[in-house]
C-alpha positions in Angstrom: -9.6 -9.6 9.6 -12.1 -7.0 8.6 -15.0 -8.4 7.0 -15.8 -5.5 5.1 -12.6 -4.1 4.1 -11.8 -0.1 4.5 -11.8 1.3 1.3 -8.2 3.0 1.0 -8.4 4.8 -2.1 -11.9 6.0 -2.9 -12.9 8.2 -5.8 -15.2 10.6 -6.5 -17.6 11.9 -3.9 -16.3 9.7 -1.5 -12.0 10.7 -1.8 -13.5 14.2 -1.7 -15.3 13.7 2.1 -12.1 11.5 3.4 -10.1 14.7 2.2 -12.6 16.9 4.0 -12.0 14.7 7.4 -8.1 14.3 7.1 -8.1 18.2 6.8 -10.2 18.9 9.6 -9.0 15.9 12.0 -5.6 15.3 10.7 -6.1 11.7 10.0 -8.7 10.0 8.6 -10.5 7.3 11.0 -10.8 3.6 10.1 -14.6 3.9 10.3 -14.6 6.9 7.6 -13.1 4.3 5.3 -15.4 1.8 5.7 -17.8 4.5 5.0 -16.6 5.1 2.1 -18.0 2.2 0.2 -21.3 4.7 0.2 -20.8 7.9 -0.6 -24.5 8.7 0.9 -24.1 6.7 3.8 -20.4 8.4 5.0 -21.6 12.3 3.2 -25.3 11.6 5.9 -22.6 10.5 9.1 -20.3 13.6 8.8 -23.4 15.5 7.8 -25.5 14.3 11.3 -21.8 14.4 13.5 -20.8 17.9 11.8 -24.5 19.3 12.7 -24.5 18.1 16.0 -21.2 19.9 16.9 -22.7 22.8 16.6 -25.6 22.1 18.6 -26.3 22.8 22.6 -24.8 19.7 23.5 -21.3 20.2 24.7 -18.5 17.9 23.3 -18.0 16.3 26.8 -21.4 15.1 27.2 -21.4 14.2 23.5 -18.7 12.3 23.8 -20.1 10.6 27.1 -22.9 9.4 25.4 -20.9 8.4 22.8 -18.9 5.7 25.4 -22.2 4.9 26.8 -24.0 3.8 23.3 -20.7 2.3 22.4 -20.7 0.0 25.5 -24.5 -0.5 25.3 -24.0 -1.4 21.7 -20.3 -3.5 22.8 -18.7 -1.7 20.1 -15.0 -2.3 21.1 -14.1 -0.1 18.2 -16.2 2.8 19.4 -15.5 2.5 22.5 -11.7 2.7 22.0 -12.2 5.8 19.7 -14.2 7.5 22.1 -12.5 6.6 25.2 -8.9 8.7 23.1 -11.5 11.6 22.4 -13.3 12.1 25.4 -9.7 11.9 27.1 -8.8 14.9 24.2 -12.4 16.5 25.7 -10.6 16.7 29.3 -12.8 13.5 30.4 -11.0 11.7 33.7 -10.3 7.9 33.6 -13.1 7.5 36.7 -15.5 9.7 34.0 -15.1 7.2 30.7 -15.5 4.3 33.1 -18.6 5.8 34.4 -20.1 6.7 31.2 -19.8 3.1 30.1 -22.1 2.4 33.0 -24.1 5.3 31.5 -23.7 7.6 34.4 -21.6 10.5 36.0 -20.8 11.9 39.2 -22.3 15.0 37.7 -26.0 15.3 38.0 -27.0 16.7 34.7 -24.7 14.7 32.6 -25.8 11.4 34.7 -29.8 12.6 33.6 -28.3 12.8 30.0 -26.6 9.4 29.7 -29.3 7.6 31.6 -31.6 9.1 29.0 -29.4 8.4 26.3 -29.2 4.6 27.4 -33.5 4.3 28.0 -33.2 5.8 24.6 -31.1 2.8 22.9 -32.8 0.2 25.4 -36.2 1.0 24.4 -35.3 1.7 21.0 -36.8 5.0 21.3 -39.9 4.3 23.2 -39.6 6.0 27.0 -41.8 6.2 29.7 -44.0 9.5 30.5 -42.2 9.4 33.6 -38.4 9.3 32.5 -39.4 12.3 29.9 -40.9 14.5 32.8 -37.3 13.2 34.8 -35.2 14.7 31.5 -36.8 17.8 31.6 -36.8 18.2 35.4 -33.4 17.8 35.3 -32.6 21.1 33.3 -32.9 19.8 29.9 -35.0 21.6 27.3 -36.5 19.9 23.7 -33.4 21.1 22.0 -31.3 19.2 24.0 -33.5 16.1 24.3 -33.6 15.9 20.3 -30.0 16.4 20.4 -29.4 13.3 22.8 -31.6 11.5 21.0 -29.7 12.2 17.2 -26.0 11.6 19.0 -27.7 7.9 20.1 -29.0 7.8 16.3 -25.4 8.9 15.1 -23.3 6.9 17.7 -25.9 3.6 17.4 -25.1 3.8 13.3 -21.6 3.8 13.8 -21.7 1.3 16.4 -23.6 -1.1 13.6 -21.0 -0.3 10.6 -17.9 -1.1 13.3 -19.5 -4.1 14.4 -21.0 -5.7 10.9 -17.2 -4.6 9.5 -14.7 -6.2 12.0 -14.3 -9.9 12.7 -14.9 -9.9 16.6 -12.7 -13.0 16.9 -9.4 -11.0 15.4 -10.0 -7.9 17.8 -6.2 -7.0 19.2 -6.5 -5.6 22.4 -5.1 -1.9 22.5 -3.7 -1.5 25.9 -4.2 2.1 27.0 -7.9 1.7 25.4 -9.4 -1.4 28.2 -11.3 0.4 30.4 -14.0 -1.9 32.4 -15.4 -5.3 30.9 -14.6 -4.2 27.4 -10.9 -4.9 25.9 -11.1 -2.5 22.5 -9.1 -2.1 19.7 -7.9 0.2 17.6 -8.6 -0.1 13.7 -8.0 3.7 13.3 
């Protein structure tokens, strides 16, 4: 049982931005809803997600650091919702289940994640060394900022999921248990 129920029928600013979301993604996810209690908080999440789509990231990488904060962060939730789009992004079964462990088979996406992960472990603070690594392996400032707002953006709705569902009523969704984690679907 959620412990902060999604908010179904929002007004105002907040009806307007689920509308905005069910037009461009065709539904509207279960964490949008919860969102929706604060019209700031869910107008700055679309704003920082809608921004970043744009950026130099591309959505495969984005979405592997998405997996990898939402394992980091065990965010079952997440982790089933990025594990469907990073499958939509043309991600294999052997990449989602590698970017859990916050790596690839790829050598610039493995930099990325590992990054991404030193990032959430270390809550920001990272070694001289593991900078120098970032940039050694192709990575420019854009792209460093970048990784570091996806682990912002995918950290915050990692923390909404987690403080919203009652871990102890998670339904395992099937196609969804990759690895250690058994996620469910609340979309």
């Amino acid at each position: 049982m959620p412990r902060i129920e999604p908010l179904n029928r929002p007004a105002g600013r907040s009806e307007a931005l689920l509308d905005q979301v069910r037009t461009a993604m065709g539904f509207v996810p279960a964490l949008m809803h919860v969102l929706a209690h604060s019209p700031a908080a869910l107008a700055g999440y679309l704003s920082l997600r809608d921004a970043l789509s744009h950026g130099v990231l591309p959505l495969r990488l984005r979405e592997q650091v998405a997996i990898a904060i939402a394992a980091g962060n065990n965010c079952n939730v997440c982790l089933a919702s990025h594990t469907r789009y990073g499958r939509a992004a043309g991600l294999t079964a052997d990449e989602v289940a590698a970017a859990q462990r916050a790596t690839s088979a790829d050598r610039m996406s493995a930099s990325a994640l590992d990054f991404a992960r030193l990032l959430l472990d270390g809550r920001g603070h990272v070694p001289d060394a593991d900078i120098a690594a970032i940039y050694a392996a192709g990575f420019d400032d854009a792209a460093i900022v970048e990784i570091a707002a996806a682990v912002a953006l995918n950290t915050f709705a990692n923390m909404v999921n987690n403080l919203a569902h009652d871990r102890t009523d998670a339904q395992p969704d099937a196609a969804a248990q990759i690895g250690p984690f058994k996620a469910h679907n609340c979309s």
